[in-house]
C-alpha positions in Angstrom: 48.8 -142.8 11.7 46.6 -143.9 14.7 44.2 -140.3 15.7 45.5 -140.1 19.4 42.0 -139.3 21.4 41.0 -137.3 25.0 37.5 -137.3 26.2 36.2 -135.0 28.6 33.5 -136.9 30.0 33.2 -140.9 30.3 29.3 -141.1 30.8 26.7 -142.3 28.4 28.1 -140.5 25.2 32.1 -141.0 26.2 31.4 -145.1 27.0 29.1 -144.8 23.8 31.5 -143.7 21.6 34.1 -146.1 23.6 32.1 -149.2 22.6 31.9 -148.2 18.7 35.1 -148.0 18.2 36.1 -151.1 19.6 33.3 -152.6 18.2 34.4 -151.8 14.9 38.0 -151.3 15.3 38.5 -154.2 12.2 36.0 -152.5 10.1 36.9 -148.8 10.6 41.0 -149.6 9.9 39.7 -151.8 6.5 36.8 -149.2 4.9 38.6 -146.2 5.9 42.1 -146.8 7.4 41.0 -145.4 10.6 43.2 -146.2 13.8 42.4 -144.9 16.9 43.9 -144.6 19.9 42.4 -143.1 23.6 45.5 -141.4 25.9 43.5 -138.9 28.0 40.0 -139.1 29.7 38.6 -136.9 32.6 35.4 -137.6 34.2 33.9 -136.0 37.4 32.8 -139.6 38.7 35.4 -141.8 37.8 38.6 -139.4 37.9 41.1 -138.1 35.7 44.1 -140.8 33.6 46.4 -140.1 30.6 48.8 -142.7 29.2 50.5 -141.4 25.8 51.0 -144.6 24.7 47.2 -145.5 24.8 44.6 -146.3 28.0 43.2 -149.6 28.6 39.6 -148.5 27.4 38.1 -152.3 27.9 39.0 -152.0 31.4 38.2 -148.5 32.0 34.6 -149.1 30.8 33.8 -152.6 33.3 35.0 -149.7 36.1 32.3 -147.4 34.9 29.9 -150.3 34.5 30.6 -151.0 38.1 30.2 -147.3 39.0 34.4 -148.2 40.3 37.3 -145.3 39.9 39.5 -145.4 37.5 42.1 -147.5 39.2 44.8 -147.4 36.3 47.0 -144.0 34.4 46.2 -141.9 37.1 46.6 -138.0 36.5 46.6 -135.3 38.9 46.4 -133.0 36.1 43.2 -130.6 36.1 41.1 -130.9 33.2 42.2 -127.8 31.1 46.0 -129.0 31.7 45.0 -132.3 30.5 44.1 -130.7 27.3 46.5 -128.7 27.4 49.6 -131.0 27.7 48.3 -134.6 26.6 49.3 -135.7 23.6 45.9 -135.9 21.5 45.4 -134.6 17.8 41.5 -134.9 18.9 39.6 -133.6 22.5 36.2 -134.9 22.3 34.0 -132.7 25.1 31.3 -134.5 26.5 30.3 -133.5 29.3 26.9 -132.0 31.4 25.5 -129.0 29.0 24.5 -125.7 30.4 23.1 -123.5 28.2 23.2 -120.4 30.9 26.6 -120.1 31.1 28.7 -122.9 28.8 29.3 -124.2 32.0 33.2 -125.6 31.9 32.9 -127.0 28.3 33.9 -123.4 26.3 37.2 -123.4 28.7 37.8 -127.3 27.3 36.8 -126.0 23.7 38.9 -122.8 24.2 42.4 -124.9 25.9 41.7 -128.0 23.3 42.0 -124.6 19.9 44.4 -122.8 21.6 46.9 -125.7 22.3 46.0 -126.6 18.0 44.2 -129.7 18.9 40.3 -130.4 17.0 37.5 -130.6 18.9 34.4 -132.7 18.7 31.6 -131.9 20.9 28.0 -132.8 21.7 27.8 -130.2 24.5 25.5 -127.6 23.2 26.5 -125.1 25.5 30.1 -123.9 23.3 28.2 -124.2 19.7 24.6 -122.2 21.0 26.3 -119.4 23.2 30.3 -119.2 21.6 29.7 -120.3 18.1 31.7 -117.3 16.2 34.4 -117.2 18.2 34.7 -121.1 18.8 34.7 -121.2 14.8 37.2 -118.3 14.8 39.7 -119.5 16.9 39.7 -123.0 15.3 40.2 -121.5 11.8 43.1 -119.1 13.4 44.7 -122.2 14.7 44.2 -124.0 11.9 42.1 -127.1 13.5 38.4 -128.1 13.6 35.6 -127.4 15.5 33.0 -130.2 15.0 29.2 -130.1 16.3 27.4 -132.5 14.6 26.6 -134.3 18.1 25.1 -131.0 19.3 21.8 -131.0 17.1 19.5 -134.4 17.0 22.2 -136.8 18.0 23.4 -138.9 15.3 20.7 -138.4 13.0 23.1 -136.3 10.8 21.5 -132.8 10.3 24.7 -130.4 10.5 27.0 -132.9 8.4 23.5 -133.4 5.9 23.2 -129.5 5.3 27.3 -129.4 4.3 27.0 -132.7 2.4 24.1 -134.0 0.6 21.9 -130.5 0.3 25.2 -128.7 -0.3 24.3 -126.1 -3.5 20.7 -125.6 -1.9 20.0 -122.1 -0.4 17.8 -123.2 2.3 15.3 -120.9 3.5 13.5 -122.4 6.5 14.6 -125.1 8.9 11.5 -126.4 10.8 10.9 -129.6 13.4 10.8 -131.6 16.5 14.3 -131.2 18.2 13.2 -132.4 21.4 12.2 -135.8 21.6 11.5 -135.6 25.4 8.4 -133.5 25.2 7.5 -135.2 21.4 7.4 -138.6 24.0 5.0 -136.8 26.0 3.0 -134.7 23.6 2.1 -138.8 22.1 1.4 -140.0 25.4 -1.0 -137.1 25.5 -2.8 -137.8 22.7 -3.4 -141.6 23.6 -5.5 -139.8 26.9 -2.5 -139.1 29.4 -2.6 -136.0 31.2 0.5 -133.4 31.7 1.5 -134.7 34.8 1.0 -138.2 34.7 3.0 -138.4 31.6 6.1 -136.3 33.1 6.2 -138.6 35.5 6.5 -141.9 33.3 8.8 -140.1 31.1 11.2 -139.3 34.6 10.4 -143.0 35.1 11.6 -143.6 31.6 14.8 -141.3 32.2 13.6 -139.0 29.2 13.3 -136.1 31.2 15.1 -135.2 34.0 14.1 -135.0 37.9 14.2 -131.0 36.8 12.7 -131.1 33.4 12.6 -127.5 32.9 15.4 -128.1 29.8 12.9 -130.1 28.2 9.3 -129.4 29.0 9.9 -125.3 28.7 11.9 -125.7 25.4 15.5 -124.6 26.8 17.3 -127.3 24.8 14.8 -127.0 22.1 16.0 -123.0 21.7 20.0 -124.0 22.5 19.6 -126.6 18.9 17.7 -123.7 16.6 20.5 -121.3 17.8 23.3 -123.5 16.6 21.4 -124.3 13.5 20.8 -120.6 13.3 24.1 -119.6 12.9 25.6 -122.9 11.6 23.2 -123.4 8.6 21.9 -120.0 8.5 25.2 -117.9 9.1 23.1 -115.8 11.3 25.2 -114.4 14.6 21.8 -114.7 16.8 22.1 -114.9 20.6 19.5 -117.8 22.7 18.1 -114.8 24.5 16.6 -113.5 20.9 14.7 -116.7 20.1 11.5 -116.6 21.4 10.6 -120.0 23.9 7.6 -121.4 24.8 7.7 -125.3 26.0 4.4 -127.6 26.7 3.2 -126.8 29.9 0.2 -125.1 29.1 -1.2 -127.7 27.1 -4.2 -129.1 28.3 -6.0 -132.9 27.8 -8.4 -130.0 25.6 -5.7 -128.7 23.8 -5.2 -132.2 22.6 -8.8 -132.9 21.9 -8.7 -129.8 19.8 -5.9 -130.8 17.8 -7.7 -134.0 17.3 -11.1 -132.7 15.7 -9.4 -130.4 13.4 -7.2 -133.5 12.2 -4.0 -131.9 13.7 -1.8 -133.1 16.5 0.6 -130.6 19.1 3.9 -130.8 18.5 6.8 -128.7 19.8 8.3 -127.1 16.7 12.0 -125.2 16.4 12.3 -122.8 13.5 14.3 -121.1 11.7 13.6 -118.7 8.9 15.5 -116.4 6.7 13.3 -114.1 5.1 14.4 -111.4 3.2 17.4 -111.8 4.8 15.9 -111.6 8.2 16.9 -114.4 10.3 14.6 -115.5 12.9 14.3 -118.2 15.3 11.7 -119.5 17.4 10.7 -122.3 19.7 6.9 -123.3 20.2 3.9 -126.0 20.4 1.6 -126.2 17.0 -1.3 -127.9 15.7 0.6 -129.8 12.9 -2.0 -131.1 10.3 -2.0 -134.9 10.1 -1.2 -134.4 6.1 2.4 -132.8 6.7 5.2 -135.4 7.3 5.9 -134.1 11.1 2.4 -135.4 12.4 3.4 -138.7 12.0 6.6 -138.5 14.4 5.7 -140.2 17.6 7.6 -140.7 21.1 11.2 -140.2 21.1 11.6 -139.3 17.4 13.2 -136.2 16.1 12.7 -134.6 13.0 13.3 -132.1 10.8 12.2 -130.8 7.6 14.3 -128.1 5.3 12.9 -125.9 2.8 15.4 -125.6 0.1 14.7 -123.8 -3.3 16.2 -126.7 -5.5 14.3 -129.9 -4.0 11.5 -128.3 -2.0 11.2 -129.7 1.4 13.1 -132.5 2.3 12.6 -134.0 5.9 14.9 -136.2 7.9 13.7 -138.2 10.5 15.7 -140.5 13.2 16.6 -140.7 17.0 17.3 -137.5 18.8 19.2 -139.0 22.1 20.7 -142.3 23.0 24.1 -143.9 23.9 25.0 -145.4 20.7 23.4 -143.0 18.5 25.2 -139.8 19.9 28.2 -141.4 20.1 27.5 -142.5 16.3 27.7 -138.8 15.5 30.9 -138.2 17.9 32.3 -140.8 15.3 31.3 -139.1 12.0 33.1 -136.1 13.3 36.5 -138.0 13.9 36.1 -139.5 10.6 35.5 -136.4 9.0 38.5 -135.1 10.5 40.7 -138.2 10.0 39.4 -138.0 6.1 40.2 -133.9 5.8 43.0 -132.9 3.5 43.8 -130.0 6.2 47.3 -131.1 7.0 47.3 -128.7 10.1 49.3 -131.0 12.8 
């Protein structure tokens, strides 16, 4: 039976995860039966359609190439009624994150659990300020509530912990989770000052024209919340982790870091100690001998401290159009693939 899709949100990770499945539609239906179908997407930009017998994704995404409407399926349907009435098994939510409030993305969450429909998110905003309750409601209704997207893009950290390091108590989670200000921290150390490499990274469109989500640690904070309570089973709030981003490091700092062989890097962390859970957000020396001193640029990492293997650290691309959307489709596999017959 073909999953029957709704996205919220047709920018870089909707089209993203648009293009991989078509891509490999042939190889998806032969490795894993997988059949896929899109009825329902709403975007700010391009407008709102729904066809239950399946949208013409190919043509909807040369529109958004062309920055054009939608011009076919049309839908005067607000978004929660979209959810609410379309005729998907899955609503993936990928729209704007806003870790302040959740913005509209817990009402999608919320509408998409209620109506007994899974959801598959890479909005941080439901999984670092609702996680309980989104979790809560999904098991109530018997449906899933699937986040992998929301934590180092595809690089699969959530879906790792629950999969390959299942059986491990894991004691400390510690890494770059922003690769933003891990861009800009290397820039530094080749002889860039703060401002100079803001700007190239704005030029780059790493960080935003307001890059306070990065460059103070905001989104840094929103990711060792979810893995907080995800990993951790903690029930910790974003206002009780502790956040301090890179704009007080100087061209000195850096210089520092360099004669004590170290380098700055902005490090989330999570500890359970003696049961205490505790997370934080902040730039360290990291000496060059530890595998997180070698991440440059872009590049997210993360290394766990588990009492069966040690440390084990996964690096891989924190952001990007294909690679979020890569972990938007392990989700729908992981759905497709459950035994939970709750349709």
């Amino acid at each position: 039976m073909k999953q029957k899709i709704a996205l919220l949100g047709f920018g870089t990770v909707g089209q993203g995860i648009c293009e991989i499945l078509l891509n490999k539609k042939e190889y998806l239906k032969e490795k894993y039966n997988y059949e896929f179908e899109f009825v329902a997407v709403a975007d700010f930009a391009f407008g709102s359609v729904y066809n239950p017998n399946g949208l013409n994704i190919p043509a909807m995404l040369e529109e958004a190439k062309a920055k054009k409407k939608f011009t076919r399926d049309l839908t005067t349907l607000d978004n929660v009624s979209l959810i609410t009435k379309c005729n998907a098994d899955v609503v993936c939510e990928l729209t704007y994150t806003d870790l302040d409030t959740g913005g509209p993305a817990i009402e999608h969450c919320k509408a998409a659990l209620e109506s007994k429909k899974h959801i598959v998110t890479s909005n941080k905003g439901p999984a670092a300020l609702r996680y309980p309750e989104m979790k809560a409601l999904a098991d109530k209704k018997g449906v899933k509530f699937m986040i992998e997207g929301t934590v180092v893009a595809g690089t699969p950290i959530i879906n790792l912990v629950e999969g390959p390091l299942a059986g491990c108590e894991i004691s400390k989670i510690r890494g770059i989770l922003n690769g933003t200000t891990n861009y800009m921290l290397s820039e530094m150390e080749k002889g860039m000052g703060y401002d100079e490499v803001l700007k190239v990274a704005q030029d780059l469109g790493y960080a935003e024209a307001n890059p306070a989500g990065d460059v103070e640690g905001y989104d840094a904070r929103g990711k060792v919340t979810i893995l907080a309570n995800i990993v951790m089973g903690a029930s910790m709030k974003i206002n009780e982790v502790p956040c301090r981003g890179i704009t007080k490091i100087t061209s000195e700092d850096i210089q520092k870091a360099k004669d004590t062989n170290a380098r700055w890097k902005l490090i989330g962390t999570v500890e359970n100690k003696d049961g205490e859970i505790t997370g934080s957000v902040s730039p360290e020396m990291i000496d060059l001998s530890h595998p997180l001193a070698g991440v440059m640029g872009a590049t997210n990492a993360l290394t766990f401290t588990t009492d069966l293997l040690g440390d084990v650290t996964i690096v891989g691309p924190g952001a990007g159009r294909i690679e979020t959307g890569f972990s938007i489709l392990t989700d729908l596999l992981q759905i497709h693939n459950s035994s939970c017959n709750c349709k």
